[in-house]
Structures are given as structure tokens and as C-alpha cells.
N, C-alpha and C positions, 0 to 999 in steps of 0.2 A: 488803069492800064491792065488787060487782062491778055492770057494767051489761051486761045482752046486746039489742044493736040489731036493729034489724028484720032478717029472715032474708032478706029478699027484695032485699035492699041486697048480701047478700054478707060484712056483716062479720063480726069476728071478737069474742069475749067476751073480757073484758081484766080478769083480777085482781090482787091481788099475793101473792105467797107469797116462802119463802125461797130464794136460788139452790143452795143447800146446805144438808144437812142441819145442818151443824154452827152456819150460823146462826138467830136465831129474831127471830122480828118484835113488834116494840116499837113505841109511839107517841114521837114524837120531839117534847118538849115545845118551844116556843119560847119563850123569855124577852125575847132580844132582840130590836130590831126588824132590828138588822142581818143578823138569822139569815136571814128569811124571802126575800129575794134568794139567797141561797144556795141554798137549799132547793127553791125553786122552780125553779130553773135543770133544777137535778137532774131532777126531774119532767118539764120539757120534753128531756130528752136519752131520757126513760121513753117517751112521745108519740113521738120519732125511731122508737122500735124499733117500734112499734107500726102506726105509717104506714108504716114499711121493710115489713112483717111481713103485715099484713093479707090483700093481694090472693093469697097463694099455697094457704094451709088447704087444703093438700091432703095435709097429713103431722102428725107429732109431733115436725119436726125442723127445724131451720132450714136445715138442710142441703138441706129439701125445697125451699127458694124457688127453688137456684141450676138456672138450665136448663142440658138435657142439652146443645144447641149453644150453642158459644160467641157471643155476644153482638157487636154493631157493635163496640161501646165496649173491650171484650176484645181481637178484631184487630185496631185500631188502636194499642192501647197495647203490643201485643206484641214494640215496637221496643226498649221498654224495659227487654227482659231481659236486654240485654246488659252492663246496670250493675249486675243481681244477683249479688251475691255479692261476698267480701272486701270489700276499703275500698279506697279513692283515695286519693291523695296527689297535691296540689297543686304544681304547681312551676313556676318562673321564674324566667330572669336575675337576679340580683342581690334577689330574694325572700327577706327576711328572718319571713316570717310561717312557722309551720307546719300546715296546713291538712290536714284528713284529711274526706273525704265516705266516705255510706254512704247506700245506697240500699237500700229494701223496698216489697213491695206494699202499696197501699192494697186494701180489703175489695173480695172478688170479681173482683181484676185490672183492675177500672176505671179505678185510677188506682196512682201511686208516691210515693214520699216519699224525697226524699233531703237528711239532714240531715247538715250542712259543722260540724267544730267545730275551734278550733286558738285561738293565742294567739298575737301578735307579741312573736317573740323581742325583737327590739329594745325592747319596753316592753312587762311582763310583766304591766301594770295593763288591755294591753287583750285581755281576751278576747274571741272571737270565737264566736255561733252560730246559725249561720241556715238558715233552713229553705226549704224550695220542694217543690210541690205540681203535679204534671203528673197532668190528669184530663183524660175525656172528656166533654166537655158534647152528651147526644143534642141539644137544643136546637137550637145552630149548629154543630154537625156539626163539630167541630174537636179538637183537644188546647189544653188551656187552662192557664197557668202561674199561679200565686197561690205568692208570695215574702213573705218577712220576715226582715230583718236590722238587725244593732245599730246599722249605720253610719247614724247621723243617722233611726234608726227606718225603715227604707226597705219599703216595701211595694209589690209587685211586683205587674200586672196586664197579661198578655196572652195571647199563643197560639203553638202550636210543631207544627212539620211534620217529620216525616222524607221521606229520599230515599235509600232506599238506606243507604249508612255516612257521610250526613250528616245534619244538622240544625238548622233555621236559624226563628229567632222573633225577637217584635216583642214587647214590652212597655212600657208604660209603670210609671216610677221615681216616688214619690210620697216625699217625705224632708221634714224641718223646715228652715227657712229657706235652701228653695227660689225661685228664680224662673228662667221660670215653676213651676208647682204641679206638674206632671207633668213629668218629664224622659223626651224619646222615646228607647228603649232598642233596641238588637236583640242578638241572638246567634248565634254561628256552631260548631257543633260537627262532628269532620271525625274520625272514628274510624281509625286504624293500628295496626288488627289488635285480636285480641279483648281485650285489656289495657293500652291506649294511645289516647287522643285528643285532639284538641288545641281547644282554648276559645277563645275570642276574643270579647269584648266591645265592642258598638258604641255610638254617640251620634248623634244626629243635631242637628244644636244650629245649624241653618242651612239654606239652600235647597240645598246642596252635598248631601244626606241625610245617611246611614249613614258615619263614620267609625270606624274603631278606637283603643278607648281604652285594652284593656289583653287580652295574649294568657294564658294558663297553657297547660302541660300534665300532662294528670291518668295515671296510674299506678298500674296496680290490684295491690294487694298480698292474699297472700293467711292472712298471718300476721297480727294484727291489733298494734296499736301496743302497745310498753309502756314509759315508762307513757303514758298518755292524755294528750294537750294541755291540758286541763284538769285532771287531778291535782292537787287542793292546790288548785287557784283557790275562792274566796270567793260564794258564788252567792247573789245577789240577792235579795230578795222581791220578787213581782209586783210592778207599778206600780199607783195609787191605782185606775185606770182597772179593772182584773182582780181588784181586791183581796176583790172579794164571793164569788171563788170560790177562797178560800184553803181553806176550813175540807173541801172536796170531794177536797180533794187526797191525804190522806193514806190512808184506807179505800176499800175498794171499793162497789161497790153494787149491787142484785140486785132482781129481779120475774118475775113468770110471764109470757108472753101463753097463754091458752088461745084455742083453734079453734074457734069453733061446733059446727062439721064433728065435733069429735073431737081430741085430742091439743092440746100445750103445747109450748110454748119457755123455757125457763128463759133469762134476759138478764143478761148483767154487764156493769157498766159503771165503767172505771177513768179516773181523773183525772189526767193531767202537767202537770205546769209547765215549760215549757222556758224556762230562762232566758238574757236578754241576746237573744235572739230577741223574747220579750213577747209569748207566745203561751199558748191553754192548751187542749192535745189532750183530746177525749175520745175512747176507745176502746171500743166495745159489741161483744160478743161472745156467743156462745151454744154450752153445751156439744152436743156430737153424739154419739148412741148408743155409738161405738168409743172416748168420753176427748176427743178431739181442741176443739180450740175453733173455729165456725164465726167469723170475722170480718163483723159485718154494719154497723157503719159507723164511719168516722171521723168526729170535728165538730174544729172548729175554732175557736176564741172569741179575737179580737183586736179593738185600736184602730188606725183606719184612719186612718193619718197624712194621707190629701187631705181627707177628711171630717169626721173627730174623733169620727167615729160607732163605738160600740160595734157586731161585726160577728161573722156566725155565715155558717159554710163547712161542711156537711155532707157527704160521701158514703156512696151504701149501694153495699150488694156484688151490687146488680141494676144498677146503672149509674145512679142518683139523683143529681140536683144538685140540693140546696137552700141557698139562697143570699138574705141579707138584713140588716136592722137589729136588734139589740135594743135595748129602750126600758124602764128602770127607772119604773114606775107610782108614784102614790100611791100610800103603806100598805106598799111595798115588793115587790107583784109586779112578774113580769116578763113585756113582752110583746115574741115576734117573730114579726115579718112579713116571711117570705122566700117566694122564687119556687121552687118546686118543677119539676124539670124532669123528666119520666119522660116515655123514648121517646122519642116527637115533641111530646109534648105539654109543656103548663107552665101549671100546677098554682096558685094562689095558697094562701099558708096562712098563718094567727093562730093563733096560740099561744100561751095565759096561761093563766097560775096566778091560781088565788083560794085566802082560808084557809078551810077550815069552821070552823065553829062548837066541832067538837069536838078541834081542834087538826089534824087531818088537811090535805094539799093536793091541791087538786083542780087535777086539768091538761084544759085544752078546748081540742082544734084543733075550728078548724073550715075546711073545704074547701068548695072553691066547687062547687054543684051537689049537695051533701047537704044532704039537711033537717035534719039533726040531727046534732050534734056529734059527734065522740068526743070521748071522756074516760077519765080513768084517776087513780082514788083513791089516793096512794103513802104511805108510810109506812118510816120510818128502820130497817134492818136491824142491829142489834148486832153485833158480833162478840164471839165465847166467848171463853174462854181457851185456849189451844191454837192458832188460827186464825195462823197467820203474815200481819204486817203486809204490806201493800202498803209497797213501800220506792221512793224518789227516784231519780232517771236520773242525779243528781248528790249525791254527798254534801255537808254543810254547810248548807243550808238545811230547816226545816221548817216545817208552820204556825202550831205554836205558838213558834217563832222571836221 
């Protein structure tokens, strides 16, 4: 089932096909009702690529969106190649934890990710792993940090500057039985030499401002650990909050977008759970003529401890922020409402799943300033025999768990 919009709009014709030949497409029946949150999610992550995807149709490759000059969002975040590569290691006086970071690009160098995992020696019941998220919002023109960690659910909201071989940001700390509700944060980072920096963590908890509450220094190795800080640890199932997008986790999943213009993008999209973090990555990709895989966005799906609102963080690899609520419907769709930030501009956008009639789901953004939606009809891709599973960032947990 395909729809091709008005030509005079610019957009792109949107089918589904297999990402691969070795899978084949099937209708995915639903029985339960608790399937169809699930399902539908899916769908809106198909919609991501599609709104990433649209404005470029100028190729048969996704490769063709990325521009030849590097982009605002690109030079600004170019500070933080300094943390690619090997792993960190955490350390402090009298620091019984053992803590190891690793740092990689977010899609199209917009943005980085760098995920801390370790376990306190002292009590080996607490493991540790948290994540953080430095992107560039074209919007208000800055570097923006989005954090989450175990400790008391802590979710992280501000923004960070470099100077040179330092780096210095404001966030505020959102945690469970806080007061007040946000705790004002800052950070200080002070690089010695290309394998060496030192961290320091502030509060401001008075009219006095910024005091220091706790230093590390990080230590880039280039061997990587063995065994892993978590080795052997026991990994959690999501929490009740995440628990509708268990069943996405374990296979991948695949669609076409075709071009009006001419030519297609075949789109993957794999599903993590990172646990003790309570977080759940999506990663859409798309193969490129030479094998290689274009990255074209990451999402994000948590619960926002200041809020308690289910919460979606997308980036694409043109420098996209989209950024908002989900909202589980009657009947079990899903609907979000995020702000889309391209450029200078910001974007409003809805996004929900309805079922047809003939078991299929139908996905409608609509954007502000078209007459007429897009949409994109999905359907459940099998996998053969033969097709090697998509496997877990951690062993011990799975969804039929």
C-alpha cells in the first residue's frame, strides 16, 4: 500500500518493502491488545525516517542527504572528538567504585554519546549506568546535555560550552524525593593533554552559587577492560513505564522510503534497552551503495522523573531536534507531540497510529503548514532461518524473560 503526495509539495512516495533480501514481509496479526502500543511505536520511529528523509530526493541513497560543507551543528560539536576513541576510567581519592566511560558519534556528528558503566566494589548489588547525550540544538544555538542515571532515577537537563581545553555547563538535576524538584547543577571539565582531564561537579543549593561537590579524574585507555564491570551482573527488565516496548527489542526491523524523483532508501531500525540507566535507544540506519551503513537518527524513549511524562529525544544526521511527550490513546495507539527543530526553524509535529481494518497500521504526522498528512502503511518483517538474531548490549536479560 503506497501513497504518492502532491508533486508540487516536493514530497517523497513512501512504501514498505524488505530491508533485505533474505527477509520477506508478512502481516503481523494482533491478538492482544497490549501488542498494539508496541506496534505502533514502531511505526512512529518508520515516520522519524521519513521526516529525516523527505526534503533531500536528490539521490537513491541516504548518503545523498548528508551536505558537502559541514554544517553549524558539526563545527560546534567538533570539540568532542577529543573523547573518541578507547574508554576512560574514572578515578578518585579514596574511590571505591570502578567506572569506565566510552564515548561515539551521534548520526551525522551532531551530536555524541557517552555511556559510563561500572559497579561499586564496595557493594556489588549496585550497579551502575548512565548515559548523557551532548547535541546541538540549531534552535538556541547552543550544545545541550540530556542525562540519565540510576542514582534516585536522575535525569539531566542543560547546556555546555567549550573554550579551548576547557568545558564548563549548567544543568539542572531532576531525581525522586527531591526537594526542591530540580536540583541546579554545573560542570567543570579542564583537559591535560590528549588522554587526561579532570571533572569536577558543582551545586548551587544557596545564594552563595556554584559550589564543588565532587572532583574525578578521567584516564583514556586504549586497551579496553577485561572483564567488564558488569560481567556476571543480573540485568533488570525495563520498568512498568517502558515495558510496552519490550517485545521491539529483540529483532530488527526494515522499510523502503522511495523518491518521487527516482530512487529508494532501504531503513533499519534496531531497538536497546539499556538497563539501570531506564532508557530505550532506537537506532535507524540505512545501507549505502559500498556495504557501509548511513546512521540517520537516534530516538530516545524514557520517563522524566520532574514530570512523570513518558518522553521521546530524537536526533537526525542533518542536525534535527525533535523533542516532546508521548501519550498512550484509547484502543491502545500512540500519540507524540514533539517540537521539531530544523535549522532555524521549529517545526510542530503529531504523530499517531490508527489500526485498519485489515490488520495493518497506519502512521499520520502531520506538520504544520501542509495540507495533507503524511503517512506510511507498516507491516511486520519475519525473519528466515539463517538471518543471525539481533543480540543484547548485556547478557541475562531477554523479552521473553
Amino acid at each position: 500500500m503506497r501513497r504518492v503526495p502532491d508533486p508540487a509539495k516536493g514530497s517523497c512516495r513512501i512504501g514498505v518493502a524488505s530491508t533485505f533480501p533474505c527477509l520477506r514481509r508478512t502481516l503481523f496479526t494482533l491478538n492482544l491488545p497490549m501488542l498494539r502500543p508496541l506496534l505502533t511505536s514502531l511505526a512512529i520511529m518508520l515516520v522519524f525516517g521519513a521526516i529525516g528523509c523527505c526534503p533531500a530526493q536528490q539521490g537513491d541513497s541516504a548518503s545523498a542527504t548528508q551536505s558537502p560543507e559541514p554544517s553549524e551543528g558539526v563545527e560546534r560539536m567538533a570539540s568532542f572528538s577529543r573523547f573518541i576513541g578507547g574508554e576512560w576510567r574514572m578515578g578518585a581519592p579514596g574511590m571505591t567504585a570502578v567506572m569506565i566511560e566510552t564515548w561515539t558519534w551521534g548520526p551525522g556528528r551532531h551530536s555524541v554519546l557517552a555511556s559510563t558503566e561500572g559497579v561499586n566494589v564496595a557493594d556489588e548489588n549496585s550497579p551502575w549506568r548512565a548515559v548523557q547525550v551532548f547535541y546541538w540544538h540549531p534552535g538556541l544555538k547552543q550544545i545541550c546535555v540530556f542525562g540519565l542515571s540510576p542514582y534516585s532515577n536522575g535525569v539531566s537537563e542543560g547546556s555546555i560550552s567549550f573554550e579551548g581545553d576547557v568545558a564548563d555547563g549548567m544543568f539542572d538535576l531532576y531525581q525522586t524525593n527531591q526537594s526542591p524538584r530540580a536540583r541546579k547543577m554545573g560542570l567543570h571539565w579542564a583537559f591535560e593533554g590528549p588522554d587526561k582531564y579532570h571533572d569536577v561537579l558543582l551545586e548551587a543549593t544557596g545564594p552563595e552559587g556554584l559550589k564543588t561537590l565532587a572532583e574525578w579524574d578521567h584516564h583514556r585507555s586504549y586497551a579496553p577492560a577485561s572483564p567488564r564491570p558488569l560481567d556476571g551482573v543480573k540485568v533488570p527488565r525495563p520498568p512498568d513505564t517502558l515495558s510496552a516496548f519490550v517485545p521491539l527489542l529483540n529483532p530488527d526491523w526494515g522499510a523502503r522510503l522511495e523518491w518521487r524523483s527516482g530512487g529508494d532508501a532501504d531503513v533499519r531500525i534496531t531497538f536497546e534497552w539499556i538497563p539501570f540507566a531506564d532508557c530505550i535507544r532506537a537506532r535507524i540506519t540505512s545501507p549505502t551503495k559500498d556495504g557501509a551503513q548511513t546512521h540517520l537518527f537516534d530516538v530516545y524513549l524514557y520517563r522524566h522523573t520532574g514530570t512523570g511524562a513518558l518522553r521521546c529525544l530524537a536526533l537526525s544526521d542533518k542536525g534535527g531536534v525533535y523533542v516532546g511527550d508521548v501519550t498512550v490513546l484509547a484502543g491502545g495507539s500512540l500519540q507524540f507531540s514533539l517540537m521539531g527543530h530544523e535549522a532555524e526553524k521549529a517545526v510542530p509535529y503529531e504523530l499517531r497510529t490508527e489500526m485498519e481494518k485489515d490488520g495493518a497500521i497506519r502512521s499520520t504526522a502531520t506538520l504544520q503548514g501542509e495540507s495533507a498528512p503524511r503517512i506510511l502503511v507498516w507491516k511486520k518483517m519475519e525473519r528466515e532461518t539463517g538471518l543471525e538474531p539481533a543480540t543484547s548490549s548485556l547478557e541475562g536479560w531477554s523479552s521473553t524473560n
